[in-house]
Structures are given as C-alpha cells and as structure tokens.
N, C-alpha and C positions, 0 to 999 in steps of 0.2 A: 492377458486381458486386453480390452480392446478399449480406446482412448477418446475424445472427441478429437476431429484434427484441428479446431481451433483454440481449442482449451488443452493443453496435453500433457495435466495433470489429475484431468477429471475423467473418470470410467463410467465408458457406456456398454451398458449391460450387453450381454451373451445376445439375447433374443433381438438385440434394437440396432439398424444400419445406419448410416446418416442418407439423407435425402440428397442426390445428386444437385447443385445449385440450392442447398436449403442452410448457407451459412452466411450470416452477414455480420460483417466486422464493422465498428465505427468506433475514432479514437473521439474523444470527447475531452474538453478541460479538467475535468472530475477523473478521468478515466475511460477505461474500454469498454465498448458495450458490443457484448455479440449476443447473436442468437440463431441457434440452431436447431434443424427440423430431422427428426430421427421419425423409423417405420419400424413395424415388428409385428409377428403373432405373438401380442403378451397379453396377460389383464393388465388392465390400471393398474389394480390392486396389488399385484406382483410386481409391477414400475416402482409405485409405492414404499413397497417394503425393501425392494432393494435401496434403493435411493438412501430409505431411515436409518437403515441397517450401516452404507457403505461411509455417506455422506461426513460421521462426526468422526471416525478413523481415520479423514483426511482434515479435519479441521472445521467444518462444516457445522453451525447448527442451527436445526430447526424451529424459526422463530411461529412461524404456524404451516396448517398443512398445505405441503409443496413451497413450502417459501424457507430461504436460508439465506445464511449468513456470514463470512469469514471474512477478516481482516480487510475491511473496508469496501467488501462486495457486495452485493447480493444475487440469488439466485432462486428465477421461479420456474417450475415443472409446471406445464401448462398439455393439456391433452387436448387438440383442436376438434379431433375428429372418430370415429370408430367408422370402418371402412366395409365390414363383413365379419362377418361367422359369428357365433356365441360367445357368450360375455365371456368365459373361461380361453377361448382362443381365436378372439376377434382379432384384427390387420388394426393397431391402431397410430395413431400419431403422437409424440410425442415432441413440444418445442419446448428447449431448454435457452432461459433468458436470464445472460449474466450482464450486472450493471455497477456500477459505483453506488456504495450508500450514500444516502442523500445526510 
C-alpha cells in the first residue's frame, strides 16, 4: 500500500496521489501540524468508507464525519473541490489535516 510521505504511518488509498507541492509541515509547541493535498478519480463517498473502514485498525477514531482522533491528534478529511466527470468517477481533491488536540 501506499503511505502519505509526510505522515508514514497513515495510508493513502489506491485511487488518491499526493499533489506535487501540496504538503506543508509546521512544528508547533503543542505539536506538528501538517497538511496534505491528494487527487484521484474516486467518489467522496468511497474516500469516505475507506478512511471509516481503515482509520480505527490503526488507532484512529471517528469523533464525527471526517473528523478523528488518536493519541493526542487530530485529523480532518476535507474535500476542497470536484474537478470533472460524474459523481461515481469525478477528479476530486482530497486535503488531509493533521493537528495537535487542543
């Protein structure tokens, strides 16, 4: 499977690349915060389930939709844009935003 290169514990799905220039790191006092821009012919909805599905197998849990949680993180799936084609196999964007729990 295939990883985030900034996060390289967390898997990014089959269908989704990262965006060339679409990773920004910052250390913070609290911790790290990055956030990365991924592309793909997927649905949401399949982002979605993969994510529900893969997310608590690594420790992960979903405090509401797209929004999680693990040992003093958080992370939000954020879909900025649908780029082309039909909802079943649109170009869409996906920004994954990891942060220190407040």
């Amino acid at each position: 499977g295939k990883f985030l290169s900034a996060i390289d514990d967390f898997p990014l799905m089959t269908e989704l690349d990262e965006v060339g220039g679409g990773v920004m790191e910052f250390d913070s006092p609290s911790g790290r915060i990055v956030e990365a821009l991924t592309i793909g012919k997927v649905s949401k909805q399949k982002v979605q389930l993969f994510y529900r599905a893969t997310l608590p197998q690594l420790g992960w849990k979903e405090t509401a939709a797209g929004n999680f949680s693990r040992e003093g993180e958080v992370l939000k799936l954020e879909f900025p844009r649908t780029m082309s084609g039909s909802q079943d196999s649109a170009i869409i964007s996906v920004l994954f935003m990891f942060s220190p729990a407040k």
